[in-house]
N, C-alpha and C positions, 0 to 999 in steps of 0.2 A: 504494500500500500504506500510507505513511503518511497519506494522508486518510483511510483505512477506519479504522486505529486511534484518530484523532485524534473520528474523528465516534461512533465505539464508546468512547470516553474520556468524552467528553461525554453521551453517551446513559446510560452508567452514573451518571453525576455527575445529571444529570436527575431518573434514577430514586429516587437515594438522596436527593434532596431534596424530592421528595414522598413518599416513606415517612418521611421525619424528620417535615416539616407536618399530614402525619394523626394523628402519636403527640402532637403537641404541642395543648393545648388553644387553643380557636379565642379571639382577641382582640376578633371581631365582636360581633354582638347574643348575647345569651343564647336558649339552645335556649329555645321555650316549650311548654309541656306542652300537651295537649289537653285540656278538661274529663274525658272520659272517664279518664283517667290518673291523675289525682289524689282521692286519698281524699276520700269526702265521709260525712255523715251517714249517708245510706244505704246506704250500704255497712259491711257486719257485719263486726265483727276476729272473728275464732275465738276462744272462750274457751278449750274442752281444752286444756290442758298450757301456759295462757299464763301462771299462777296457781301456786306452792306455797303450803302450809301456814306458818307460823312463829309461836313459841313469844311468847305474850302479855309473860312476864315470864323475865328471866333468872334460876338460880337463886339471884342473892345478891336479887334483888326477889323473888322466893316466900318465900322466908326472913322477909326485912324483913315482908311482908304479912300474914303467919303471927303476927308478933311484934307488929305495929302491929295486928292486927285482935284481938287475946286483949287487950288495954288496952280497944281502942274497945268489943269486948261485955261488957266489965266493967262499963266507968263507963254505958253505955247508949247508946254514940253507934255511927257508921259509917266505914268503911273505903271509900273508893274507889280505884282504881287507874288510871294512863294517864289521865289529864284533861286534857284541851284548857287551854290559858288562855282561850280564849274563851268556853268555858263557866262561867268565873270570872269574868270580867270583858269589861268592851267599853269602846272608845272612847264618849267623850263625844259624844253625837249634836248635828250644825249646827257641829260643830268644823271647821274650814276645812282642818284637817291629817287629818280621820279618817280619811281612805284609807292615810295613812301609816302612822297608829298601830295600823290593823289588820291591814298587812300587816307589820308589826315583829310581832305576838304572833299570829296566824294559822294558825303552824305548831309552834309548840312546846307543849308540857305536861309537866305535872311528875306526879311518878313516882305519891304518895297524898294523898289531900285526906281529909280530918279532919271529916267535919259532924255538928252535934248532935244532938239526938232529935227535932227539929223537920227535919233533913235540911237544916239551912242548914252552908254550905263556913265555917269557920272556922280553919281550920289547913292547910298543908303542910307536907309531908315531902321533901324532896329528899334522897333517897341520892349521894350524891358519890363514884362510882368514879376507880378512876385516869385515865378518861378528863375527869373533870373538872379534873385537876392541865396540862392544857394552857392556853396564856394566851386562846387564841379563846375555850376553853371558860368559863373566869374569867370572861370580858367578859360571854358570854351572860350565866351565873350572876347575878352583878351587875345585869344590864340586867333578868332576870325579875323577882330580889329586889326592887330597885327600883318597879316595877309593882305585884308584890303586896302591898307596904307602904302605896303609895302607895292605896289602895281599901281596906286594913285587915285586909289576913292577915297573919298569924302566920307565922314559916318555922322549923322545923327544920332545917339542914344533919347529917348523917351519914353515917359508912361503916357502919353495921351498925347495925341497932333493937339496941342496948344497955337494960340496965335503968334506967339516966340517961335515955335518951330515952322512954324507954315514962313516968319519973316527971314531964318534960316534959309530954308529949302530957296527962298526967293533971291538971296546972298547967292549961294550958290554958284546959282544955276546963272546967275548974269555975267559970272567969271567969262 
């Protein structure tokens, strides 16, 4: 009787040590996919419902664009909105770092570009909400400033097109 419990003692202890080794991931090789498995070119993602809507500008940037575009069709110039940096500017091409310096400004843009009646960019706008009063955000700030100085734009900083910044914009753009 004691070797029936002793061998059924063991046989549960058995069991519960292969149910523990299947729950625990394996230490061996890595499972490997089969071609078929993994997403390729050809194979189509679904678009329906993969996509919302979202609003171009916030409304303190509707506001501002409102205000900065009644200056720009006065003196005769334009209003742009959302602009790449890269469409300002680009690394120096045969520069030995230009991968670097384009993947530093590649993703950013600034809020309004300013160009004259010829449609040449002469001025930014940068609205500074309170999301600019964080220190990453400074840094960026800083690091675009920097850049667009550096190739010969103008920068406005502002939290609201005031009538100061609209008599800026007006400065400017008479150079």
């Amino acid at each position: 009787m004691q070797l029936f419990i002793i061998a059924a003692l063991l046989g549960f202890i058995f069991f519960v040590i292969q149910a523990i080794q299947k729950k625990q991931p394996s230490t061996g090789a890595p499972k490997t996919e089969t071609i078929e498995e993994l997403p390729n070119a050809d194979t189509p993602l679904p678009i329906a419902g993969a996509y919302q809507k979202k609003w171009l500008l916030t409304y303190n940037e509707k506001d501002a664009f409102k205000k900065t575009k009644a200056v720009t069709d006065e003196i005769g110039c334009y209003t742009f909105s959302k602009v790449r940096l890269l469409d300002l500017l680009e690394p120096v091409k045969g520069n030995t770092k230009y991968k670097t310096y384009f993947y530093k400004v590649q993703a950013k843009h600034v809020d309004f570009v300013i160009l004259d009646e010829k449609l040449v960019a002469r001025c930014v706008v940068e609205l500074d909400d309170t999301s600019h009063d964080a220190e990453d955000r400074k840094k960026r700030d800083e690091f675009v400033d920097e850049v667009l100085k550096s190739v010969g734009y103008q920068i406005i900083h502002t939290r609201a097109v005031t009538e100061e910044i609209q008599r800026q914009i007006r400065e400017i753009m008479k150079t």
